[in-house]
Structures are given as structure tokens and as C-alpha cells.
N, CA, C and O atoms as CSV, one atom per row, in Angstrom:
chain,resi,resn,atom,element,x,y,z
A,1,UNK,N,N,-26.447,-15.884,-19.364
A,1,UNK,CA,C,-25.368,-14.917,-19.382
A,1,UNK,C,C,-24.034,-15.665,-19.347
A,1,UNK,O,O,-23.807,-16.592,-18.570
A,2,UNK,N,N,-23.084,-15.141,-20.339
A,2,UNK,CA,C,-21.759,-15.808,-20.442
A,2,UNK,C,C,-20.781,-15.498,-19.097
A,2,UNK,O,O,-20.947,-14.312,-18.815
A,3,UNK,N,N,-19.863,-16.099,-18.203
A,3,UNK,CA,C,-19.301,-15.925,-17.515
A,3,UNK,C,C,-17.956,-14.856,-17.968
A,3,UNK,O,O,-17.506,-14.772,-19.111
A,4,UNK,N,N,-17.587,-14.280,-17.071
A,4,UNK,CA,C,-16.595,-13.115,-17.778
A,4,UNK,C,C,-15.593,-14.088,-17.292
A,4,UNK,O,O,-15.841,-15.078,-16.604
A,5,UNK,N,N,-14.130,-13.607,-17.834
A,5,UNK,CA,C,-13.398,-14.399,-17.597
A,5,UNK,C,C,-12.380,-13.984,-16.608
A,5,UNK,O,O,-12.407,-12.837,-16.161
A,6,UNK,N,N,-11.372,-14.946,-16.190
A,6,UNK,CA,C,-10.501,-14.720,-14.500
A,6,UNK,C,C,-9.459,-13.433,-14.959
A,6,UNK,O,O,-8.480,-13.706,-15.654
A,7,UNK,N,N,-9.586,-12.743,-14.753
A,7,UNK,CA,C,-8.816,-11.123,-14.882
A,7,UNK,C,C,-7.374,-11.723,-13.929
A,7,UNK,O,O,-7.238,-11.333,-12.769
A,8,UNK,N,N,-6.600,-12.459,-14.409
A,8,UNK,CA,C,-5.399,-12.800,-13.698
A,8,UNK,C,C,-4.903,-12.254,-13.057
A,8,UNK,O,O,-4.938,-12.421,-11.838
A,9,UNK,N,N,-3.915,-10.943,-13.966
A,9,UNK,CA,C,-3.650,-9.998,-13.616
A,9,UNK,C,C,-4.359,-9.337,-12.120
A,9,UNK,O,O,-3.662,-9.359,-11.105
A,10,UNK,N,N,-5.138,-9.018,-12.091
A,10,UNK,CA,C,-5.731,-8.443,-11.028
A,10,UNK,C,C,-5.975,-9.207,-9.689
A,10,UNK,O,O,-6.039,-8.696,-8.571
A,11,UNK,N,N,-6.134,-10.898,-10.105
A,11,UNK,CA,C,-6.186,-11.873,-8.521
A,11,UNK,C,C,-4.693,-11.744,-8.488
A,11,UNK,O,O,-4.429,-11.169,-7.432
A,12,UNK,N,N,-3.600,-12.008,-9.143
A,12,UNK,CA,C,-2.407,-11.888,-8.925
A,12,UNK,C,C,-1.846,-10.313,-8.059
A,12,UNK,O,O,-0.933,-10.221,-7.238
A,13,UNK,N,N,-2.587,-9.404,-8.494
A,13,UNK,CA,C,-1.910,-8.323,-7.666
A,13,UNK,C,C,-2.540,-8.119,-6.180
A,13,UNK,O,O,-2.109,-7.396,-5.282
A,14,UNK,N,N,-3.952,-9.161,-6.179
A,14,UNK,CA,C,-4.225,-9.180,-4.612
A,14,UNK,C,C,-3.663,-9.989,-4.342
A,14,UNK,O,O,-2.817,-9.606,-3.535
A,15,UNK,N,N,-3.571,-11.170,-4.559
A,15,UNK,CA,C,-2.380,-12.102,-4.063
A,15,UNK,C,C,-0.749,-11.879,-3.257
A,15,UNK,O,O,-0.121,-12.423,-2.349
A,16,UNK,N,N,-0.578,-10.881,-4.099
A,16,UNK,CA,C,0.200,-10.174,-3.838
A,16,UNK,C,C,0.487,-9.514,-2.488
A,16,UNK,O,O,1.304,-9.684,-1.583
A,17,UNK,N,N,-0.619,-8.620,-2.759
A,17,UNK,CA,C,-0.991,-7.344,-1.511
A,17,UNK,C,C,-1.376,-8.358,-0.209
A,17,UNK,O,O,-1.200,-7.914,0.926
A,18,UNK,N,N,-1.861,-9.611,-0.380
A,18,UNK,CA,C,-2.242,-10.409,0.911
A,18,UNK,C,C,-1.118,-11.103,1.369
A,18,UNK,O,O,-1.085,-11.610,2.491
A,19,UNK,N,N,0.121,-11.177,0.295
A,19,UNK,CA,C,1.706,-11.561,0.628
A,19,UNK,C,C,1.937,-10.156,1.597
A,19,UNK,O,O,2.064,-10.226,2.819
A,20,UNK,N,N,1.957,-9.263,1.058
A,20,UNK,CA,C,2.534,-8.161,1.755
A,20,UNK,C,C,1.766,-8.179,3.002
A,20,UNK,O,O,2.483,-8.206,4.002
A,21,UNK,N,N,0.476,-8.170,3.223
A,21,UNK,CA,C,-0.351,-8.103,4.556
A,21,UNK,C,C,0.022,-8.895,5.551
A,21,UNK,O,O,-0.204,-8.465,6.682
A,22,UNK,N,N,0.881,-10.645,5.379
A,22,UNK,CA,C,1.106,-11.366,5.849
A,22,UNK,C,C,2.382,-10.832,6.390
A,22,UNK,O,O,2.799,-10.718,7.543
A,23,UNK,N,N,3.026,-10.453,4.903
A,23,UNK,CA,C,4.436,-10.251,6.272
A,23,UNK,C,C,4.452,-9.224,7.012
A,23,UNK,O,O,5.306,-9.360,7.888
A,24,UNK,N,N,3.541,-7.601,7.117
A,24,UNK,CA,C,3.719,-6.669,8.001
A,24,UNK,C,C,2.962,-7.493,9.467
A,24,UNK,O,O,3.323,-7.086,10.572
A,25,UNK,N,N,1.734,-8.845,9.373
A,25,UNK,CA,C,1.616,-9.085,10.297
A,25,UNK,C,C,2.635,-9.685,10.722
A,25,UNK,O,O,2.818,-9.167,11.824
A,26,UNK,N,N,3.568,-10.585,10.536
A,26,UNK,CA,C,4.973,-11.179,10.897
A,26,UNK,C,C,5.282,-10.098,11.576
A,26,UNK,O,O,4.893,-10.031,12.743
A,27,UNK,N,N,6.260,-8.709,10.844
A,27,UNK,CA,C,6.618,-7.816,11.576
A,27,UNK,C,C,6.040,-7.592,13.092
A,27,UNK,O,O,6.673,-7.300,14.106
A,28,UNK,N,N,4.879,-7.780,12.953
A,28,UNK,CA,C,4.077,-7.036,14.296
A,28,UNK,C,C,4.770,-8.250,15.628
A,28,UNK,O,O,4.912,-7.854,16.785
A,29,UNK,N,N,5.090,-9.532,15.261
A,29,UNK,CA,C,5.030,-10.539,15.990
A,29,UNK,C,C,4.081,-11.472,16.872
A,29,UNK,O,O,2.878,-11.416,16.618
A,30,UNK,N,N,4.415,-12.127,17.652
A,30,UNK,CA,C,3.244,-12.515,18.510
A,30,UNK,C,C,2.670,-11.822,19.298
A,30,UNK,O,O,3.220,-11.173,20.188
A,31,UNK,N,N,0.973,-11.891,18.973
A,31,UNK,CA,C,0.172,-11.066,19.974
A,31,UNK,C,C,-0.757,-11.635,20.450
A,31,UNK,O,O,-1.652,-12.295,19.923
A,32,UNK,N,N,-0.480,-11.295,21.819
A,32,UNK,CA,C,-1.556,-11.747,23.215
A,32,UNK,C,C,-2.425,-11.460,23.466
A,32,UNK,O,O,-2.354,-10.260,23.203
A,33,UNK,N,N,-3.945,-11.725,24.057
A,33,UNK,CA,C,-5.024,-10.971,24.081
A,33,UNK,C,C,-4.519,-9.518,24.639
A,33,UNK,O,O,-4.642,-8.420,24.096
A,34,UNK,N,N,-3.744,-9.943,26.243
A,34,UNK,CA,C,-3.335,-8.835,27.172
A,34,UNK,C,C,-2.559,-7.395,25.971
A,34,UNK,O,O,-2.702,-6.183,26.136
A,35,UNK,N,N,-1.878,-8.000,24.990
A,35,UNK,CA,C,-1.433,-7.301,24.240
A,35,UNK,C,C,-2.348,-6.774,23.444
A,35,UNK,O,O,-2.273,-5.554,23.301
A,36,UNK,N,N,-2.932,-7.163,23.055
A,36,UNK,CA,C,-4.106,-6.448,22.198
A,36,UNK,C,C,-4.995,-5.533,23.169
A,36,UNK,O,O,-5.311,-4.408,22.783
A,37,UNK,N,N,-5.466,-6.075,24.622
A,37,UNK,CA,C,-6.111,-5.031,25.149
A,37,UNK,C,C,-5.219,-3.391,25.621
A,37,UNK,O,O,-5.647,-2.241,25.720
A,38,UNK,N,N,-3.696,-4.055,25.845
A,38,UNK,CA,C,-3.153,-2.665,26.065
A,38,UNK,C,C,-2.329,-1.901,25.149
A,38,UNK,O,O,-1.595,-0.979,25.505
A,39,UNK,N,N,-2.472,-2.313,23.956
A,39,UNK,CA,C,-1.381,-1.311,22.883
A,39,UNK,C,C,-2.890,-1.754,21.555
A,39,UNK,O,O,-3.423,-2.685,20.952
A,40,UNK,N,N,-2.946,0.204,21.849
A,40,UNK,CA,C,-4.313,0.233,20.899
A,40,UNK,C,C,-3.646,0.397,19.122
A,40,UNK,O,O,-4.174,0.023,18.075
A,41,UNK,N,N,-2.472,1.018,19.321
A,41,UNK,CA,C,-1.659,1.180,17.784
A,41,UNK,C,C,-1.639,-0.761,17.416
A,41,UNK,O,O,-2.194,-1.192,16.406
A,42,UNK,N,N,-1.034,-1.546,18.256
A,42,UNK,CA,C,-1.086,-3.274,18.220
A,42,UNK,C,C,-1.956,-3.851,18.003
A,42,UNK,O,O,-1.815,-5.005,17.600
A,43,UNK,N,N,-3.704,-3.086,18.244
A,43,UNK,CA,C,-4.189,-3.680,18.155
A,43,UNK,C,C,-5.449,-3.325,16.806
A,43,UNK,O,O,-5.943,-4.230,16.134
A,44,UNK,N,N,-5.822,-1.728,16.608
A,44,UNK,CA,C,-5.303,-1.230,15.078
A,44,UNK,C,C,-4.696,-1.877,14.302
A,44,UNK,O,O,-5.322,-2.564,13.494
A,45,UNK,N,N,-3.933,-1.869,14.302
A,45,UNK,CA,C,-2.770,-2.272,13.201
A,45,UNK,C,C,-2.886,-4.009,12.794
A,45,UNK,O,O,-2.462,-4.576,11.787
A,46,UNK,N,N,-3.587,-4.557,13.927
A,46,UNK,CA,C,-3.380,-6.403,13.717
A,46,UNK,C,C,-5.141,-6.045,12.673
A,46,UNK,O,O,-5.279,-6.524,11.547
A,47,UNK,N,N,-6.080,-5.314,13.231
A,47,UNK,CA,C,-7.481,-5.095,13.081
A,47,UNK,C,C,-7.182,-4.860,11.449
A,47,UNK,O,O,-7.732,-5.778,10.840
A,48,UNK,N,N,-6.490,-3.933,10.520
A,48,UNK,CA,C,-6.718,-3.474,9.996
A,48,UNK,C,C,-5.930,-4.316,8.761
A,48,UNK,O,O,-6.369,-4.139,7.624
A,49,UNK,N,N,-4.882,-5.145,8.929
A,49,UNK,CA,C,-4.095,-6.263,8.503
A,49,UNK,C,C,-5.239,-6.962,7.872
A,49,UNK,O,O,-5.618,-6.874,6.704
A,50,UNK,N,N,-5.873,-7.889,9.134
A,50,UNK,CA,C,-6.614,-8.861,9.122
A,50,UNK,C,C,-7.665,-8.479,7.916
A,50,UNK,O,O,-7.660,-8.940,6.775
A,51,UNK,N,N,-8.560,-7.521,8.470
A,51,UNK,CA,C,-9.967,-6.886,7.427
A,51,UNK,C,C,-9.114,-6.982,6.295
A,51,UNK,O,O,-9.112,-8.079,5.736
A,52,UNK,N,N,-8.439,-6.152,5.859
A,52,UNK,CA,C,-7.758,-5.648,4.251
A,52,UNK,C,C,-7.793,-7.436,3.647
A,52,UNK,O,O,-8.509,-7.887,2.752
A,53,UNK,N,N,-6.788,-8.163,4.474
A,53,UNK,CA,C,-6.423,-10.134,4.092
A,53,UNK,C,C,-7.768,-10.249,4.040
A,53,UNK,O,O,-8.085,-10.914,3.054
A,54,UNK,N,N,-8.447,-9.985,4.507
A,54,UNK,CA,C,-10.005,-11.117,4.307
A,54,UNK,C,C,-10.933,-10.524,3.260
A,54,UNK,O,O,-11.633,-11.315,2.627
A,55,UNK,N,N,-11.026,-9.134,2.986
A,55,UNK,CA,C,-11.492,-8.389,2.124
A,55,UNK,C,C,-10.673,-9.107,0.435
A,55,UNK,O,O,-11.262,-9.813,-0.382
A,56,UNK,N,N,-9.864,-8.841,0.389
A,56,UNK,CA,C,-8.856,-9.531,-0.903
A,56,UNK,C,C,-9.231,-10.974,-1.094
A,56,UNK,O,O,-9.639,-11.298,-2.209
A,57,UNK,N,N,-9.145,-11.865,-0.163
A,57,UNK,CA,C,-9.306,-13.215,-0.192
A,57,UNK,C,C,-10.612,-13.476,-1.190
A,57,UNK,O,O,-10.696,-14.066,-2.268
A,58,UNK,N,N,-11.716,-12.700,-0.269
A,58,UNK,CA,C,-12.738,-12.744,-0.611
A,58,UNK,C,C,-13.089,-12.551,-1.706
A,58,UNK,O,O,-13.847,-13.333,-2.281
A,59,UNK,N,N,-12.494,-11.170,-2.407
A,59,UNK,CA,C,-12.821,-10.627,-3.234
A,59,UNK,C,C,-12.024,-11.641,-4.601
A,59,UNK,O,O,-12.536,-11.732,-5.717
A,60,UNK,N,N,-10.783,-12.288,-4.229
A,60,UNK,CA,C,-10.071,-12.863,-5.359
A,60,UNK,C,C,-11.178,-14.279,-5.316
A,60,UNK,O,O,-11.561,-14.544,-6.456
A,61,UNK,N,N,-11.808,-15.312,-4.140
A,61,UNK,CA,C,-12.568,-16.266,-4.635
A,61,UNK,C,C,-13.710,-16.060,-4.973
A,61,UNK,O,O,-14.257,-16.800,-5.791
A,62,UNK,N,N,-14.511,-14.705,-4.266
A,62,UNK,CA,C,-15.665,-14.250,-5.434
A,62,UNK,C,C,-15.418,-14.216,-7.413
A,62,UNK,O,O,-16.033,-14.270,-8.478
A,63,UNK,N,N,-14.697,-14.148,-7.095
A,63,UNK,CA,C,-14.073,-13.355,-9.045
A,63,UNK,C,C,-13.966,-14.353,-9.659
A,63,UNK,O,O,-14.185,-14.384,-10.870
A,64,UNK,N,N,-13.437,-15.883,-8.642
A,64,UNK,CA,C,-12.765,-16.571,-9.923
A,64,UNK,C,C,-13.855,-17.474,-9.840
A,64,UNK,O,O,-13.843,-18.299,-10.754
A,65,UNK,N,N,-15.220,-17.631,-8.671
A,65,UNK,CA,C,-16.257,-18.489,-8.367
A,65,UNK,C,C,-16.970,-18.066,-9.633
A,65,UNK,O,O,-17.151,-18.843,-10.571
A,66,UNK,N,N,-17.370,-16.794,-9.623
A,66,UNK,CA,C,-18.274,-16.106,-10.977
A,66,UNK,C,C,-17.634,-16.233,-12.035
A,66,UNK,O,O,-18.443,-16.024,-12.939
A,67,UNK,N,N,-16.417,-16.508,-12.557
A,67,UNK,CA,C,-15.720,-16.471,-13.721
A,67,UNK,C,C,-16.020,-18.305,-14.245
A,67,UNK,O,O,-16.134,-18.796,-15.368
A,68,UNK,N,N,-16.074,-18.990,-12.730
A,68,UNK,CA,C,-16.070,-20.530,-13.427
A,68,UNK,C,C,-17.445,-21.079,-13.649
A,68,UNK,O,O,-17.690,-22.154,-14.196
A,69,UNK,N,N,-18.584,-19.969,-13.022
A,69,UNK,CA,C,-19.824,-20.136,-13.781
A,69,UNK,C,C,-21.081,-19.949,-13.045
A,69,UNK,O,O,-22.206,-19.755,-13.505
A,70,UNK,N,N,-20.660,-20.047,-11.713
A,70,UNK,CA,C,-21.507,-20.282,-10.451
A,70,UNK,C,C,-21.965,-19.130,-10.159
A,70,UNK,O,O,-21.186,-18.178,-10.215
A,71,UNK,N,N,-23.317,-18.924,-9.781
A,71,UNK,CA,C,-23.842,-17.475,-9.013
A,71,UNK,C,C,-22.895,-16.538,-8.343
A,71,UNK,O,O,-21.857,-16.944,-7.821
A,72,UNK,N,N,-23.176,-15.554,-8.354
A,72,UNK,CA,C,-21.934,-14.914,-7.474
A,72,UNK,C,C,-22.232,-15.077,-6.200
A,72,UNK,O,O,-23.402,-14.737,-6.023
A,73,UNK,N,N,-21.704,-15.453,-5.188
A,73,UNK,CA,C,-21.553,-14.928,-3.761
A,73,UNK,C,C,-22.171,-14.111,-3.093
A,73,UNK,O,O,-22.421,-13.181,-3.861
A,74,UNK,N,N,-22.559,-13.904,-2.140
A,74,UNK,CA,C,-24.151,-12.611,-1.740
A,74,UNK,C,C,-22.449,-12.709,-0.209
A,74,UNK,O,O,-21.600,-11.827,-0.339
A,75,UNK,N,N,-22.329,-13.306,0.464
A,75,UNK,CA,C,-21.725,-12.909,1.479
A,75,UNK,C,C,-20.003,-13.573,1.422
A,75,UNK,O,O,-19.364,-14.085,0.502
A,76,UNK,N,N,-19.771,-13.369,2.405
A,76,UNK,CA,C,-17.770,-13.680,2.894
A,76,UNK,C,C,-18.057,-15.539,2.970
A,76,UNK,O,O,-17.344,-16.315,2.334
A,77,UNK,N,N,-18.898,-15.876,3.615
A,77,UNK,CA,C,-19.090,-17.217,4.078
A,77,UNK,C,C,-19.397,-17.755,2.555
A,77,UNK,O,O,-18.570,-18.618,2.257
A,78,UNK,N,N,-20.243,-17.526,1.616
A,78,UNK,CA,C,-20.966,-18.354,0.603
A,78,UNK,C,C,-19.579,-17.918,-0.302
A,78,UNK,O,O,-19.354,-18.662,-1.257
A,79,UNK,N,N,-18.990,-17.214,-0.171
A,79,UNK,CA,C,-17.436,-16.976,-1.176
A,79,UNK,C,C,-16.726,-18.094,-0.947
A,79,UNK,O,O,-16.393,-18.880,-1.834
A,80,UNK,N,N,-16.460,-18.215,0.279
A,80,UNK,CA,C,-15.536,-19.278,0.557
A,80,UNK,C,C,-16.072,-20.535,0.395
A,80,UNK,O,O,-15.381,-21.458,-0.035
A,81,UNK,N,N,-17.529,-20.707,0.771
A,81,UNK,CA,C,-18.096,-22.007,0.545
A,81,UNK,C,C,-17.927,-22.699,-0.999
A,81,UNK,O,O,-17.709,-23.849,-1.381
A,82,UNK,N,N,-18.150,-21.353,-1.712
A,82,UNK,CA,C,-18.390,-21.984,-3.316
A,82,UNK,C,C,-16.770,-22.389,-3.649
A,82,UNK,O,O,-16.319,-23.413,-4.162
A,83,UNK,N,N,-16.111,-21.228,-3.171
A,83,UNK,CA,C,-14.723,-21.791,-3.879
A,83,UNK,C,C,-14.540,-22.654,-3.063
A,83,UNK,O,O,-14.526,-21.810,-2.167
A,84,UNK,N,N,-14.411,-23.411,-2.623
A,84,UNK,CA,C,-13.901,-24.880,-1.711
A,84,UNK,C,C,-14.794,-25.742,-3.345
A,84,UNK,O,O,-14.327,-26.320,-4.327
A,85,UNK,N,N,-16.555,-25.330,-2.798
A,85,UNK,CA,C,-17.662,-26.290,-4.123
A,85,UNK,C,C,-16.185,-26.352,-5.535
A,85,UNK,O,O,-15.804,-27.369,-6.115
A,86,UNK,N,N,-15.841,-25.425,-5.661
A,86,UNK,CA,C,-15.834,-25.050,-7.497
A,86,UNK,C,C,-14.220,-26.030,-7.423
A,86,UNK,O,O,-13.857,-26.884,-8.232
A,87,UNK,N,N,-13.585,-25.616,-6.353
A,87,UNK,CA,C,-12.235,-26.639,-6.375
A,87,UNK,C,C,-10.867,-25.588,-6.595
A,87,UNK,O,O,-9.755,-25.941,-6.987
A,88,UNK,N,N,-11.516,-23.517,-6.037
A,88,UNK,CA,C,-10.610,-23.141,-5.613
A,88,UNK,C,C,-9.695,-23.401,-4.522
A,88,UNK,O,O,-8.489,-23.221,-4.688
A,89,UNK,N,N,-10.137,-23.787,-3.483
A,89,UNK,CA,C,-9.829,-24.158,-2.575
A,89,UNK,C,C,-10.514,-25.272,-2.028
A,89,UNK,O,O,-11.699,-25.571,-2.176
A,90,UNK,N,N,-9.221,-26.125,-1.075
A,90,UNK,CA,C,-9.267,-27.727,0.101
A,90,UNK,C,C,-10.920,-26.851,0.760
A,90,UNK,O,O,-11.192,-25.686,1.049
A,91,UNK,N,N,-11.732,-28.220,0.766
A,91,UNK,CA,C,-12.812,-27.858,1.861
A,91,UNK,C,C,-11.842,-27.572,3.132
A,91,UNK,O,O,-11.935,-26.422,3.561
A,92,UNK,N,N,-10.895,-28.451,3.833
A,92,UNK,CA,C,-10.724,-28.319,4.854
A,92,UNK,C,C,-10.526,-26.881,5.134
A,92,UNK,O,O,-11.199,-26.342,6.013
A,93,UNK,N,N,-9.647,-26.217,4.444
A,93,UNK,CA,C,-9.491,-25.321,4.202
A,93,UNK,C,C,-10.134,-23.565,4.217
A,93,UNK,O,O,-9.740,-22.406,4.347
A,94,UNK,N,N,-11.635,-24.534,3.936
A,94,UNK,CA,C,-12.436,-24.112,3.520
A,94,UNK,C,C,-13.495,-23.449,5.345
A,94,UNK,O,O,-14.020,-22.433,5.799
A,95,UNK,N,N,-13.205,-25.003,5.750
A,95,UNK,CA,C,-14.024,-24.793,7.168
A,95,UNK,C,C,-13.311,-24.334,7.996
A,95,UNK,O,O,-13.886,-23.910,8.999
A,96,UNK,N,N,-12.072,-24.240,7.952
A,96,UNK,CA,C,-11.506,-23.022,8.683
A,96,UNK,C,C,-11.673,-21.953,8.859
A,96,UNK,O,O,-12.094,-21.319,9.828
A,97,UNK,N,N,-11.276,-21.640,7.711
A,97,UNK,CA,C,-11.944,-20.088,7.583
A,97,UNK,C,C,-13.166,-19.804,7.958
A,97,UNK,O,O,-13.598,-18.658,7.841
């Protein structure tokens, strides 16, 4: 099967949306556990940031892992693993996440 190809357009507009996710977390500022256990809107709101950024991430190095030829991804971990493999992304980078 031929690999489909990197839909730019579309990693670019999550790219995007994970720019925007970054800075409403900025807005929120620094948060403390204590802060997170007592402001449930603070702690919502950091919860729901985070998921959306990691959902996109994922979804933009799944797309471009399968576009450069490689199996697709079955989970969040083997997404990130391959794109580090394929040379979307620094391993270091990589084991962070």
C-alpha cells in the first residue's frame, strides 16, 4: 500500500491550535499541586489544555509517521516513539514525553 501523503495544511492548523493551547496555559500561570487541589475551574481548565496539546501532538506525529511509510501507531507512546525513529522529532525529546 502506497503511503498517503503529509496533508500540511491540516498538521499546520494543529500546530497552530497547540500554539493557542500553550498560550491559554501561560494565561492560567503557575500552578501548584495545592492549587490544583483547591480551584476545581484551575484545575479543569489546566486538565483539559493538556489532553486537547497531547491529543494534536499525537495526532500531527501519527500522520506524518504513516505518511513517511512506517506502520501506523496503535498507541500515544509508539506515536512518539516512531516519530523520534522516522526523525520527526530529537529522541531526547522523544523520552520526555
Amino acid at each position: 500500500m502506497t503511503p498517503r501523503a503529509v496533508d500540511v495544511a491540516t498538521v499546520h492548523a494543529k500546530l497552530r491550535l497547540v500554539g493557542e493551547l500553550l498560550e491559554a496555559l501561560a494565561v492560567v500561570g503557575d500552578v501548584t499541586a495545592e492549587r490544583l487541589r483547591s480551584d476545581v475551574i484551575t484545575r479543569l481548565a489546566v486538565e483539559r489544555i493538556l489532553t486537547q496539546a497531547v491529543d494534536l501532538v499525537v495526532s500531527v506525529c501519527s500522520h506524518v509517521v504513516s505518511a513517511r511509510g512506517s506502520t501506523a501507531p496503535t498507541t500515544y507512546r509508539d506515536a512518539i516513539s516512531k516519530a523520534a525513529t522516522t526523525g520527526l522529532i530529537r529522541n531526547d525529546l522523544a523520552t520526555s514525553l
